[in-house]
Structures are given as structure tokens and as C-alpha cells.
N, C-alpha and C positions, 0 to 999 in steps of 0.2 A: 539543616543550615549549620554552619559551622560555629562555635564558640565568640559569643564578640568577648575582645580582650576588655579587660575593666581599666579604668583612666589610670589606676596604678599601676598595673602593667607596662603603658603605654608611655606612662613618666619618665619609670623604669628602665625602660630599652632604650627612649630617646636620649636621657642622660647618658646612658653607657655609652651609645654612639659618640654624643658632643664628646665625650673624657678621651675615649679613642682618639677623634680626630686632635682637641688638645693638645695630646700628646705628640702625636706625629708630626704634628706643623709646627708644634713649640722645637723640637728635634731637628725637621727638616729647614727651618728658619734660621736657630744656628748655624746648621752646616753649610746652611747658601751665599751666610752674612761672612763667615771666615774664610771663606772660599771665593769668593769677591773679593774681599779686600786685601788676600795674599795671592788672589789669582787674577787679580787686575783687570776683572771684569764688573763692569757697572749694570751690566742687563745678571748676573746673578744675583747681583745686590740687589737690585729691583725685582730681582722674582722672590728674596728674602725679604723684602717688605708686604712683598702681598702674604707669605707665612704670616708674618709677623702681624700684619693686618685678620688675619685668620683665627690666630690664636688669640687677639683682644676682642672679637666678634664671639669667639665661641666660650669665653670668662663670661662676656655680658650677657650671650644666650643660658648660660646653664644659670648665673645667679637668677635672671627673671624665672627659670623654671621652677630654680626652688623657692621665689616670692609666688610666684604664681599657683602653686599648690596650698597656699594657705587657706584656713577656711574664711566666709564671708564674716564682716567685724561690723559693727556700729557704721563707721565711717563708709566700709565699702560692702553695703549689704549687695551687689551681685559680684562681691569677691576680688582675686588679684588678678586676674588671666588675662590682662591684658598689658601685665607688665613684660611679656613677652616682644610686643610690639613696640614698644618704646624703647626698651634696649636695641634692640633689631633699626628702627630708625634711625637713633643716636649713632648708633655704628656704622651704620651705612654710610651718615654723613663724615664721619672720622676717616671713612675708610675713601673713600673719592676726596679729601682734600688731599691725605696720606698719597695718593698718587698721583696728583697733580703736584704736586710739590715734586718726587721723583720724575713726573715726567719733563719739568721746565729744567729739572739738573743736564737728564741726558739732551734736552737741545744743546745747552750750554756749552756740551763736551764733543758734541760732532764735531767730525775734521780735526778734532785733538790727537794728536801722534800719542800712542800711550802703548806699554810693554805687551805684547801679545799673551794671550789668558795660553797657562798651559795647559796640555793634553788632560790632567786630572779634573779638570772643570765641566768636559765633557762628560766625564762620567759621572759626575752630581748632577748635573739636567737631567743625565738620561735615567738614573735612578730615580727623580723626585716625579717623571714622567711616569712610569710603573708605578710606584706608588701612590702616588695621587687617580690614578686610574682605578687601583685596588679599592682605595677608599671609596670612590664614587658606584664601582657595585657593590661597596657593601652597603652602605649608607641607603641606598635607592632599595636595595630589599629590608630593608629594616623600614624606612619612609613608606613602603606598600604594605608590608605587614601592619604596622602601626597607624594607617591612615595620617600619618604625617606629614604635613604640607611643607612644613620647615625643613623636615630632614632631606624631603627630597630635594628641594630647593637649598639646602646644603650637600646635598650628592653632586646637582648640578655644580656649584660653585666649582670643588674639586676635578669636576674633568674639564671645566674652564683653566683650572690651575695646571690641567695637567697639557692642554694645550699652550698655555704662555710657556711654559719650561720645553716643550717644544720647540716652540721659537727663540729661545734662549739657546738652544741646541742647534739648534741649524744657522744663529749668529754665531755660537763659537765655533763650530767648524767650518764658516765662511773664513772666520779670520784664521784658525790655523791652519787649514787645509787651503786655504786663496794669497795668505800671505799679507804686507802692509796696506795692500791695493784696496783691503773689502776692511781695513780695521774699523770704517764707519757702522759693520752690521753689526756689532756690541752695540752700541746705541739706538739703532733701528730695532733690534729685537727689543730691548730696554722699554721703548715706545710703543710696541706690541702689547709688551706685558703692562703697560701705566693703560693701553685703552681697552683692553679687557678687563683690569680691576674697574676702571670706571662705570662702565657698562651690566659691570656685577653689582656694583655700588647703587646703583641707580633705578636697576628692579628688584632687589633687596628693601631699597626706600620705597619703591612703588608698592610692590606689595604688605608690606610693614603698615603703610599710610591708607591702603584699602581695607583692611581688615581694621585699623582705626577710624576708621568712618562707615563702618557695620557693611561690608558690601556685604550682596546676599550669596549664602553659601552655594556648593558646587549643586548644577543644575542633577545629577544622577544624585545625591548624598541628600537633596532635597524632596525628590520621588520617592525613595525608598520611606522615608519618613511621614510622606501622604501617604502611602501604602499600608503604613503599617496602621495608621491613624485609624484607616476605612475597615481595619480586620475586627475595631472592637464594637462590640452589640450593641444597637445604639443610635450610633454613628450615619446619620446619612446619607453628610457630603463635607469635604474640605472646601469651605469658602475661600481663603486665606492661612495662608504659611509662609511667614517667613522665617530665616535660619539666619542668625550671624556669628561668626565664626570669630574667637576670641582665644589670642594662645593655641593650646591644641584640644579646647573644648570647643562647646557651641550654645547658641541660646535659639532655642525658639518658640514664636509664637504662631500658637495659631486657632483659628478660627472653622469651629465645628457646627454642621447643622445637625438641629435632633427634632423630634416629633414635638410642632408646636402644642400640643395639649397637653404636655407632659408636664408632672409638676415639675416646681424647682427643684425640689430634693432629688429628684430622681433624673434628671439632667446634671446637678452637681454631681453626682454619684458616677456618670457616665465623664464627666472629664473629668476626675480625678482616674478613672480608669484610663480612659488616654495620655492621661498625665503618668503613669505608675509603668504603663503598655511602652510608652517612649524610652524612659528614662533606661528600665530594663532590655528592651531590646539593643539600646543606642548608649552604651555606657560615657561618652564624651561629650553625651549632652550634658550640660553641667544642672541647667532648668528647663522648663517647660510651663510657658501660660497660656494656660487652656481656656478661651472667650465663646459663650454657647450665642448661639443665631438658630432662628425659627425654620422649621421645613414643613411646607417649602418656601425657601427664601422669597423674597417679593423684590422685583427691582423696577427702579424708574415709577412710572406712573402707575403700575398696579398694586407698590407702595403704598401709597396716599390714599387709597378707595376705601 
């Protein structure tokens, strides 16, 4: 079996991504916003706010990452990791007002006569198109290497971004190649781009909000961890497991059957092993509490007898 990465690796590489992308979208946001406003297109302006939207999402993600790697304290004895997710929510919602606001401007301005976007805008759509594509396979191999739920769902983001700039591309070349006939399709793409951020926005929150109400981790990421459970000596049966997924660790519990005759001591001995057997196999589990139950278990009325 292959190497599991250790959670610092894992930190490691996902911050490099987030700094990566930073950078790019802080770069590519620029070049969209000064490029709108001297190339008299409001659908690039509007594909500069979703940068711009990008790059205050991806400030908030990398500071929760490095709150989130602190150790547990008095106040937060199961630690920070779930300042990941509140950054992530908060943003989310920043980022769907951030477009509804651009999207109520381009209603405003349809049927507005305004100076045709020159030929050079074309080539910033279609640039930020390529690039944002780039990003999204690197991002998604790094999210699969890293078992990163985040990154990949920020790889996603990206070729979401690289589709509205898309649509930004085929509005400007409706209006310079169509003439004053189509100058409504700047603003139509404009609206493209306001209801794909929204929609990014909104299972960014989703998911941000399930992972803050402990949903249970991924159903394969969950087996492997009953599996591993059942390899140590012992061990009879997984009663119960549950996994909750916090930042880009995890918590879980769970509940092992051992030989009801056995003393105590030598059942605590057997889930402290389960407990040492997880931690090391599964370096992003951050804990593990191990609850021992008799075997063979008794249920319903053969309980009570």
C-alpha cells in the first residue's frame, strides 16, 4: 500500500495551491477590471469581480488553514479545524451578495447604447479561459493526491470561472463581430457570469454548512476505516462508526465488539490499539474514541434476559 501523506504534508501542498491560485486571480482580476473599464465592457467587469471574489475567498481559506493547524487549547480542547468552515461560509455569503449586486447593475444597463469593447478584450476572456482551465487540473490533482475536499471543490470553482469567461467571449465577439444590433450580449454574458457565481456561492455555503453540522464522512473513506478497525487482534465486530469531517481532518467514533469475558484491562489495551492502528494508518484523522461493547452484542429482547 502506498505511503499515507501526514496532515503536514497535506497542509503543506494545500496551501501552496491556495498561494498559487491567489496569485493568479489577484493578477487575472486586475487585468479584467482595467480592461472593462477602458474597454467599455461590463460583462469583464463582472468576470473581475468574480476574481476578485476569488481572491478574498482564498485570504479567508489560507488564514483558517493556518488557524486551523493549531494545537487543541483549554478553550478548544478538539482544536481549530473547523475554522476552515466558517471562513468558507462567511465567504460564500460575501460572495453571492457581491453578485447580486453586479447582477441588478447589468439589468440596469441593458438597451443602454454604450462604445463597442475593442478587439483586445477578446483576448483577455480568452486568456483568462486557458488559464483558469490550467488551474482547475492542477488544483483537482493536487485535491486527489491530498484527499482534499476543498481543493477539489476549488479546482471546480475554476473551470466554473473558466466557463463564465467563456461567456464573456462569445458576448464580446457578438458585439464586435454582430455589430450595435447584439450590444445587449455584454450584459447578457454579464448575467451569465452573476448566475454562475451565485450558484458557486451557494454550494460553497452548502457544503461549508454540512461539514458544520458534523455530516458523516464520505461512505468509501468510512469502510476503509471499518476495515482497518477489523485487522487489529481482538477486535470482533464494528458496531458503530461514525466519521466527521472538520477542515481537512476528521474525527471519529466508534464502537468495537471484544470477547465479553475479557477483563478490562485487556479490552482497554485492544482499543488503545485501534486507537494507535487508525491514527497511523489515516494521518487526517486528527482523533479517535474508541467505546468497547460485549460479544456477542445482545439486541432487543435478548438484551434483557
Amino acid at each position: 500500500m502506498a505511503r499515507q501523506r501526514s496532515i503536514e504534508e497535506v497542509y503543506t501542498e494545500v496551501t501552496r495551491a491556495a498561494l498559487l491560485g491567489l496569485a493568479v486571480n489577484f493578477m487575472l482580476g486586475l487585468v479584467k477590471l482595467i480592461g472593462g473599464i477602458v474597454g467599455h465592457s461590463f460583462a469583464l467587469i463582472a468576470d473581475a469581480v468574480n476574481s476578485i471574489g476569488d481572491v478574498v475567498t482564498t485570504v479567508a481559506v489560507l488564514f483558517a488553514l493556518r488557524v486551523a493547524q493549531h494545537p487543541p487549547d483549554e478553550e478548544h480542547p478538539y482544536g481549530h479545524t473547523r475554522a476552515e468552515g466558517i471562513a468558507a461560509s462567511n465567504v460564500a455569503l460575501l460572495v453571492i451578495v457581491s453578485a447580486l449586486m453586479v447582477g441588478w447593475e447589468a439589468l440596469q444597463r441593458i438597451g443602454d447604447q454604450h462604445v463597442t469593447p475593442p478587439i483586445w478584450t477578446l483576448w483577455i476572456a480568452g486568456a483568462n479561459v486557458l488559464i483558469k482551465e490550467g488551474l482547475y487540473q492542477y488544483k483537482v490533482r493536487v485535491g486527489r493526491r491530498t484527499g482534499s475536499a476543498a481543493i477539489i471543490a476549488n479546482a471546480w470553482d475554476h473551470r466554473s470561472d473558466a466557463f463564465c469567461s467563456l461567456a464573456v467571449l462569445i458576448g464580446l465577439s457578438a458585439i464586435r463581430f454582430g455589430g450595435p444590433m447584439f450590444v445587449w450580449a455584454d450584459e447578457v454574458a454579464s448575467l451569465v457570469v452573476v448566475t454562475a457565481i451565485v450558484w458557486s456561492g451557494i454550494q460553497l455555503f452548502r457544503n461549508s454548512a454540512n461539514e458544520l453540522m458534523d455530516v458523516q464522512a464520505d461512505a468509501e473513506f468510512v469502510d476503509q476505516i471499518r476495515a482497518t478497525a477489523l485487522q487489529v487482534v481482538g477486535v470482533e465486530n464494528v458496531e458503530t462508526l461514525w466519521v466527521r469531517k472538520s477542515g481537512l481532518e476528521y474525527f471519529a467514533d466508534i464502537h468495537i465488539e471484544v470477547d465479553q469475558h475479557m477483563t478490562v484491562a485487556a479490552g482497554h489495551r485492544i482499543g488503545h490499539q485501534v486507537k494507535d492502528r487508525l491514527i497511523h494508518d489515516f494521518p487526517n484523522l486528527r482523533d479517535v474514541l474508541v467505546h468497547l461493547e460485549p460479544f456477542p452484542h445482545l439486541h432487543g429482547k435478548d438484551a434483557n434476559k
